[in-house]
C-alpha positions in Angstrom: -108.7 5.8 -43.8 -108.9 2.4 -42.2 -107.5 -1.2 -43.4 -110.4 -1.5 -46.2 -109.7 1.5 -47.9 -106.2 0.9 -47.9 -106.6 -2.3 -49.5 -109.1 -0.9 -52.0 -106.9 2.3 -53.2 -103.9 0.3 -54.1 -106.3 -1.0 -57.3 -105.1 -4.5 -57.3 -104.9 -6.8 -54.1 -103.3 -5.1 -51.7 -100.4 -6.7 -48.5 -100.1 -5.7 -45.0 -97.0 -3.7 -46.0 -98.9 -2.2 -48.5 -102.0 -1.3 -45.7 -99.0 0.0 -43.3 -97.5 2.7 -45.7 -101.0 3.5 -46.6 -102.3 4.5 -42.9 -98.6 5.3 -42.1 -98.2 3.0 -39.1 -96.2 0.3 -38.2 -95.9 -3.3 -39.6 -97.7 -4.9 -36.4 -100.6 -2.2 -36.3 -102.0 -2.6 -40.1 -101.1 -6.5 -39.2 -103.7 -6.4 -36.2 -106.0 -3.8 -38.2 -106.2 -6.6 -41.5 -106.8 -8.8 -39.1 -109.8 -7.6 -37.8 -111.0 -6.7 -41.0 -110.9 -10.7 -42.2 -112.6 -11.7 -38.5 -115.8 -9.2 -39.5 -115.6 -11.1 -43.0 -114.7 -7.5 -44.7 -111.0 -8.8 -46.3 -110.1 -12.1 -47.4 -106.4 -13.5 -47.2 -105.2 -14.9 -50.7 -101.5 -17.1 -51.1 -99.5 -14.6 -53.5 -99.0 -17.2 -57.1 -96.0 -15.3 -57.5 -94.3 -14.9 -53.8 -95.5 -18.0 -51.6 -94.6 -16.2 -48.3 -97.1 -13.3 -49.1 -100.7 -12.8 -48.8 -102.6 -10.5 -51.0 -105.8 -8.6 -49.2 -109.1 -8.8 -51.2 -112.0 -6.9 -50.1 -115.1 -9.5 -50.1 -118.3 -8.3 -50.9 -119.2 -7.3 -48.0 -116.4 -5.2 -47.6 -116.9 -3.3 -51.7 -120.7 -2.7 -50.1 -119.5 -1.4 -46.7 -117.0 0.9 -48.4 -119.9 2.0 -51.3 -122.0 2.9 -48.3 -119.0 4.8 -46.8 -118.0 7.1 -49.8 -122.3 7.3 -50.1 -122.1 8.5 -46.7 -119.2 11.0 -46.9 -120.0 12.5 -50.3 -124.0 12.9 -48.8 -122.2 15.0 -45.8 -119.8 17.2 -48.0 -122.8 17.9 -50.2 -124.9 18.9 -47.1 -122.1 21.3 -45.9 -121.6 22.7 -49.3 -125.7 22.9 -49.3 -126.2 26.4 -49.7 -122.2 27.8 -50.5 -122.3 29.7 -53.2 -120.1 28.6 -56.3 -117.7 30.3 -56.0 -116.6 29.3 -52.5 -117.4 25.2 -53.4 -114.4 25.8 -56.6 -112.3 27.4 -53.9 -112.6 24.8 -51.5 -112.4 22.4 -53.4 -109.0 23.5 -54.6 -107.3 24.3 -51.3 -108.6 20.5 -50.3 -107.2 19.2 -53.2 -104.0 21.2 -52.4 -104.1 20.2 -48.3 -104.5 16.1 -49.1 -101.9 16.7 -51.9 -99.3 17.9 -49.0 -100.7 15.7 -46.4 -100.0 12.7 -49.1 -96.4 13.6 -49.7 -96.0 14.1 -45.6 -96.9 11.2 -44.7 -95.7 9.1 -47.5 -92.1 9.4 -46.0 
């Protein structure tokens, strides 16, 4: 997961705090990650209306149509590794996955 994603899963404009607990790093990493994101034009920096020492992260349009391609590009790979799995096994994978990023979420959401 990088600094766009983060900003995109929290649903609603998202903070460097916010991109920091997200990737679990520290406040100065996901500070110079955002800001790379807003120099390649992918995030834009919006004044909070309710908290004038905030800014909100908003993914431009070039950065929804980067992350379409990405999830286009990741869900054409897992369904070219699943290519030829028989049912069975895709249902079973795809319950131990959803079981490993359940734990992985709750690991490294402390």
């Amino acid at each position: 997961m990088d600094a766009i994603e983060a900003a995109e899963q929290s649903g609603a404009p998202a903070t460097v705090s916010g991109v920091a607990g997200a990737l679990g790093v520290d406040q100065p990493r996901a500070s110079r990650l955002v800001a790379g994101a807003v120099e390649a034009g992918l995030v834009r920096r919006e004044a909070d209306q309710s908290d004038g020492r905030r800014a909100l992260l908003v993914r431009t349009e070039a950065g929804r149509a980067l992350t379409q391609e990405v999830h286009r590009f990741r869900r054409s790979v897992f369904a070219e590794a699943m290519e030829g799995g028989r049912r069975r096994t895709g249902r079973t994978f795809a319950r131990l996955l959803t079981r490993f990023v359940g734990a992985l979420g709750s690991r490294t959401s402390h």
